[in-house]
Wavefront OBJ file of the C-alpha trace (Angstrom):
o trace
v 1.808 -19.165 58.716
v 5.198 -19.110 56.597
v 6.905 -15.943 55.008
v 5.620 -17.244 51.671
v 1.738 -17.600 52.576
v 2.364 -14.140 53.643
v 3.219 -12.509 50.502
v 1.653 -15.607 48.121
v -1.429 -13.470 46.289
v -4.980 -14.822 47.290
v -7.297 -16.644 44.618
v -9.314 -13.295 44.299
v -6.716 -11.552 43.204
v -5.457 -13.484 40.795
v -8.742 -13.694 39.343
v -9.217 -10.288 39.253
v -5.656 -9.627 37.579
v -6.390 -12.194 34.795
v -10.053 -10.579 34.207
v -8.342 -7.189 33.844
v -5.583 -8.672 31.297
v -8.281 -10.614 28.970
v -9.924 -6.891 28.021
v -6.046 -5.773 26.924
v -5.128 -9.559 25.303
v -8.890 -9.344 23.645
v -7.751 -6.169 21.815
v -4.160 -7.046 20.503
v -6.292 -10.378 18.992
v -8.353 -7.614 17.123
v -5.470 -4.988 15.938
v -3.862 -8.489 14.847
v -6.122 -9.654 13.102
v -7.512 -6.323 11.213
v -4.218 -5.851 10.491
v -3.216 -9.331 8.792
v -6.996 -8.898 7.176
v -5.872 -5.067 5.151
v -1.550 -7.427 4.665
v -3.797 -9.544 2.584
v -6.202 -7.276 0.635
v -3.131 -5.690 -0.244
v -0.797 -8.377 -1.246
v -3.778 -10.284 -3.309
v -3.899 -8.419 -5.943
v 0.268 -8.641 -6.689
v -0.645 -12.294 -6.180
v -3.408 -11.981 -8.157
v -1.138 -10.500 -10.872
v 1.671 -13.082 -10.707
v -0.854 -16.043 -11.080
v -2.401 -14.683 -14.104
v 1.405 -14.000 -15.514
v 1.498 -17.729 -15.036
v -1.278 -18.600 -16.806
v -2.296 -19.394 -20.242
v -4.791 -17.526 -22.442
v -7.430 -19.946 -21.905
v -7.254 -19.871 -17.648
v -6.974 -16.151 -17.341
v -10.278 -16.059 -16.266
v -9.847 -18.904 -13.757
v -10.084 -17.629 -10.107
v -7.864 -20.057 -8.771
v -4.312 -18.297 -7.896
v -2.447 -21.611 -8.483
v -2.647 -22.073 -12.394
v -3.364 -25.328 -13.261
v -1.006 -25.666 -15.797
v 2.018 -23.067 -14.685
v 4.048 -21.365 -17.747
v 6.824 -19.181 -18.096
v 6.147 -18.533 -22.215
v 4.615 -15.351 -21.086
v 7.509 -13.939 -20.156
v 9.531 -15.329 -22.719
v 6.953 -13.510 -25.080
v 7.342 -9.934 -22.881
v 10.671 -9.994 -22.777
v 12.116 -11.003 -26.662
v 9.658 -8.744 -27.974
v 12.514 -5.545 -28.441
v 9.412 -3.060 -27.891
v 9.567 -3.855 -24.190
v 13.069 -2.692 -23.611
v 12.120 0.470 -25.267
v 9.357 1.231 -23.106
v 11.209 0.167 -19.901
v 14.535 2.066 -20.633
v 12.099 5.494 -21.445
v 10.500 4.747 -18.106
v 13.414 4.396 -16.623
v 14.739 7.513 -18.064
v 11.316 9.458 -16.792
v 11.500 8.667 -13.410
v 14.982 8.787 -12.696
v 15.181 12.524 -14.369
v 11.743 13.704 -12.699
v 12.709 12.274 -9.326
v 16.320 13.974 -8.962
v 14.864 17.354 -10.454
v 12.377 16.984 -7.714
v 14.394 16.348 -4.983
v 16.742 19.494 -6.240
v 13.824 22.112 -7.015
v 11.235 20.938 -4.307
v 14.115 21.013 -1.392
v 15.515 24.177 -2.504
v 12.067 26.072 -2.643
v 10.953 24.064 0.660
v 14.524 25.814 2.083
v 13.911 29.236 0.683
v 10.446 29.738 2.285
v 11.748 28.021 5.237
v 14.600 30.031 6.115
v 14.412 32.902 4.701
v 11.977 35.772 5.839
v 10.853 38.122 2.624
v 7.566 39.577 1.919
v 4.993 37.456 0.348
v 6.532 34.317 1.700
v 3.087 33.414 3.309
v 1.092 34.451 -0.094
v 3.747 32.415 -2.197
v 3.637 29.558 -0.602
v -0.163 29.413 -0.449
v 0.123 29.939 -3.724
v 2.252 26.992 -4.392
v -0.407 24.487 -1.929
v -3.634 25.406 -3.615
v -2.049 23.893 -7.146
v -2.862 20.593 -5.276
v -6.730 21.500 -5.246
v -6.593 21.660 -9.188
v -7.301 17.837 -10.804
v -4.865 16.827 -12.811
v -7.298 16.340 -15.814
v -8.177 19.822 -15.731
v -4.286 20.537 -16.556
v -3.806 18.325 -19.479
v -5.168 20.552 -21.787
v -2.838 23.634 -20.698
v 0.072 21.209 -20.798
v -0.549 19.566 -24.374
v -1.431 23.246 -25.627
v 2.308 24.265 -23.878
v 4.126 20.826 -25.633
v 2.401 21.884 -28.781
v 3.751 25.394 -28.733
v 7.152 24.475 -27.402
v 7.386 21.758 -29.751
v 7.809 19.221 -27.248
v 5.014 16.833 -28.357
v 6.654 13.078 -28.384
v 9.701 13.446 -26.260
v 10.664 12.663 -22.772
v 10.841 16.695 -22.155
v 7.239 17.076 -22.592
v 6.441 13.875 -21.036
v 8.616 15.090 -17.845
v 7.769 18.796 -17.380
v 4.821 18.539 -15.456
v 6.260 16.886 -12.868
v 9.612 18.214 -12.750
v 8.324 19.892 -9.580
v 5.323 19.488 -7.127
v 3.705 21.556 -4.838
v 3.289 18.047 -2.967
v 7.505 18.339 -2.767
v 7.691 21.618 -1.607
v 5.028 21.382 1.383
v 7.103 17.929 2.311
v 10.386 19.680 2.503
v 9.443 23.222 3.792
v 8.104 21.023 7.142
v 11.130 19.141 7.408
v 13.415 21.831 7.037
v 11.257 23.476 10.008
v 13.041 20.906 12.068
v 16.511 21.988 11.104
v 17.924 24.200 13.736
v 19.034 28.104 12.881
v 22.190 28.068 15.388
v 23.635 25.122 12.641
v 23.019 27.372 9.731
v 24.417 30.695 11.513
v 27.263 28.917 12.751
v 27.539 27.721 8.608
v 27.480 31.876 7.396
v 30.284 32.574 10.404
v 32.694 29.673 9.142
v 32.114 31.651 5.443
v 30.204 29.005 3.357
v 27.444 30.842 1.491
v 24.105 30.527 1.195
v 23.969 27.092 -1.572
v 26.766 25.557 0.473
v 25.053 25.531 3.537
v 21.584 24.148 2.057
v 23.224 21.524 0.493
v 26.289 20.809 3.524
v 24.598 21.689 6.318
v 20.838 21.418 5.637
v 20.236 18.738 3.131
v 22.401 15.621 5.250
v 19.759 16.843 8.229
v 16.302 15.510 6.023
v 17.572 12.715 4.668
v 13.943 11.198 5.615
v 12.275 13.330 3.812
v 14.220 13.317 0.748
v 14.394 9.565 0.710
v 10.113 9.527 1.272
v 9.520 12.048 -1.740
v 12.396 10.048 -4.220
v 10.153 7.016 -3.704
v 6.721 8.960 -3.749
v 7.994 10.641 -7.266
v 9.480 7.805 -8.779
v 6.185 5.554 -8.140
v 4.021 8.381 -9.301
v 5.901 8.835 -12.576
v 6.674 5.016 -13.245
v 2.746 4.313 -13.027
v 1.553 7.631 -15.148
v -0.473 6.798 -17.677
v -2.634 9.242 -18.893
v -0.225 12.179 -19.713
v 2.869 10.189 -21.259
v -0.796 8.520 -23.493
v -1.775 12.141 -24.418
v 1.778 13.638 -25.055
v 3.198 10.407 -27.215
v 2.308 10.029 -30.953
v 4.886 7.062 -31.604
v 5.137 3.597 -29.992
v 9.498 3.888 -29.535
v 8.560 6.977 -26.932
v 5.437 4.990 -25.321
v 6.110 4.403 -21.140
v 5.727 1.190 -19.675
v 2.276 1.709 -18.970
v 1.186 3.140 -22.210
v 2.920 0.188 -23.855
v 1.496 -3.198 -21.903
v -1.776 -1.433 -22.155
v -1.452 -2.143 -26.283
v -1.007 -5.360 -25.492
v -4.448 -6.324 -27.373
v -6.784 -5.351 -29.592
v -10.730 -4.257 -29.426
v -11.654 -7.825 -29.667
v -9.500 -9.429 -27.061
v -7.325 -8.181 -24.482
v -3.938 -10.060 -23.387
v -4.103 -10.164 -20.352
v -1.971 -12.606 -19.677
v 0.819 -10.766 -21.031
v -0.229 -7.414 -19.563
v 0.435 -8.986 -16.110
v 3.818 -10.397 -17.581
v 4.675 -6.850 -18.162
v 3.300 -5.723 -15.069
v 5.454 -8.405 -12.658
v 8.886 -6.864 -14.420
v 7.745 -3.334 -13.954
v 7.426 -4.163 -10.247
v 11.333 -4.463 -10.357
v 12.607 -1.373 -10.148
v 10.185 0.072 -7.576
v 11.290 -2.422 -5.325
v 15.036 -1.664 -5.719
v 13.975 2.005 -5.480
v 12.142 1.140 -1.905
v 15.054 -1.263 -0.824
v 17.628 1.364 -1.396
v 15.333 4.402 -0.003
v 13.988 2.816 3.408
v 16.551 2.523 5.366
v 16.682 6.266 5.336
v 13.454 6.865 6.044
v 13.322 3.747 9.019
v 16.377 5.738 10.300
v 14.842 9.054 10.581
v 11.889 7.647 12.560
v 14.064 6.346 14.818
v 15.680 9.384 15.567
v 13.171 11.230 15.605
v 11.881 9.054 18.399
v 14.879 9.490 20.557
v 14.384 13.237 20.118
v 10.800 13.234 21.408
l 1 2 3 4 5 6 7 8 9 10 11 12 13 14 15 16 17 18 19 20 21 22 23 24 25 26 27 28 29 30 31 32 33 34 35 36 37 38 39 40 41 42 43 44 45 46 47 48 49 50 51 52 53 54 55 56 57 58 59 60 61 62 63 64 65 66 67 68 69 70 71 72 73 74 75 76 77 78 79 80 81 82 83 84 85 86 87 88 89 90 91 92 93 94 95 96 97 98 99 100 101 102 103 104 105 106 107 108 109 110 111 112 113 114 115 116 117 118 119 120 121 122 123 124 125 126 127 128 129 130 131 132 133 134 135 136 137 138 139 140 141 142 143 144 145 146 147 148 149 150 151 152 153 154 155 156 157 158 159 160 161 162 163 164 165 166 167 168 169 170 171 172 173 174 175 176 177 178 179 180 181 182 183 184 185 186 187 188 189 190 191 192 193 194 195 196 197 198 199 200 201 202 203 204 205 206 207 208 209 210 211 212 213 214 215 216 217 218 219 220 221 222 223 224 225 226 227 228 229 230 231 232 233 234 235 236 237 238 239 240 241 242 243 244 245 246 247 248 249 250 251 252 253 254 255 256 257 258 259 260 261 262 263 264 265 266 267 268 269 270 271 272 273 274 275 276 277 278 279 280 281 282 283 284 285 286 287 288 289 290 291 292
């Protein structure tokens, strides 16, 4: 007998190793697969959307995803009609504004009842949490009745003010600034920076993450709002996206067609928003990896 029959593995064994790998390769097949099964229930209805942007009025209701006759005179429609612009420049306007007051007010609350021990901190922020058990439809009222008073019925201040802050914000911050070490911030008061300074020098750079999570989470949730900025507007030049594509129709017939135009621009600038936010967030997983 050689040196290699000696240390070759017997048939058993092999057999044995290849029945205990099937159980382990039988189970990747199944993660892979559920999870290209919930990549295409999510991406079929954006192609959904794009086919019926291609479409004409007469194959909207065609299943097929491939029009049979493609067309771009949708989109020519959307975008020379100068309403569009208007809508998409107030939307823009919206989210941009809401999203940076969030990221100021939510962070600097989150920091506050972080890092800072005062009586009623518990209560308060309790307080701030159980807003999130309260529908938003039970709010709109309060809100309109507050826009009427203020006189800010029609304008982008009372279409904003609800969300300028969110108990959602706060909750996010507060846990990342848990992570945030004391020694950096004491070492911050002994160099002489004062209390702002060293939330926004010292503290903010260390949740990037975070902030980069609740910009896109904010700017979504207030490009897609529907219902309020329909309640709060009375005239079509202060309409949101939203509000606007969904008067694209009448009772008898709805355009669909061109609603799903509208729709495939809006897309736009959520993408550009999750392009330039992810790296931030990828980056902060990452570290927090090499942490653990």
């Amino acid at each position: 007998m050689t040196a290699t029959d000696t240390i070759r593995p017997s048939s058993g064994t092999l057999l044995e190793a290849r029945a205990a790998r099937r159980p382990r390769n039988m189970g990747q097949v199944i993660r892979w697969l559920l999870l290209f099964a919930g990549g295409i229930a999510m991406v079929m209805p954006i192609a959904y959307m794009i086919s019926t942007s291609l479409k004409w009025p007469h194959e909207v209701y065609n299943i097929n995803l491939i029009p049979d006759e493609p067309t771009l005179e949708n989109y020519t429609y959307v975008l020379e009609d100068g309403r569009f612009y208007g809508w998409f420049i107030n939307s823009i306007i919206i989210a941009t504004l809401t999203t940076v007051s969030n990221l100021f007010f939510d962070s600097l609350v989150g920091y506050t009842l972080c890092k800072f021990r005062f009586p009623g901190r518990t209560l308060v922020f309790i307080a701030i949490l159980s807003t999130l058990m309260i529908p938003t439809e039970m709010l709109v009222i309060p809100w309109y009745l507050m826009s009427q008073s203020f006189g800010w019925l029609d304008s982008y201040w009372g279409i904003m003010f609800p969300g300028m802050m969110t108990a959602f914000g706060v909750f996010l911050m507060k846990q990342f600034f848990e992570s945030v070490p004391d020694d950096f911030l004491e070492a911050a008061r002994i160099d002489g920076l004062n209390e702002f300074q060293i939330w926004w020098s010292v503290a903010m750079p260390l949740v990037r993450p975070a902030l980069a999570a609740l910009a896109i989470f904010v700017f979504l949730g207030n490009w897609t709002a529907f219902l309020w900025p329909l309640i709060v507007t009375n005239s079509v030049e202060m309409y949101t996206l939203p509000v606007g594509l969904s008067g694209f129709g009448d009772e008898a017939d709805v355009a669909w067609e061109l609603i799903m135009t509208g729709a495939a621009i809006s897309t736009i600038p959520t993408l550009i928003v999750f392009l330039i936010f992810q790296r931030f967030i990828i980056r902060g997983v990452v570290m927090a990896g090499l942490k653990g």
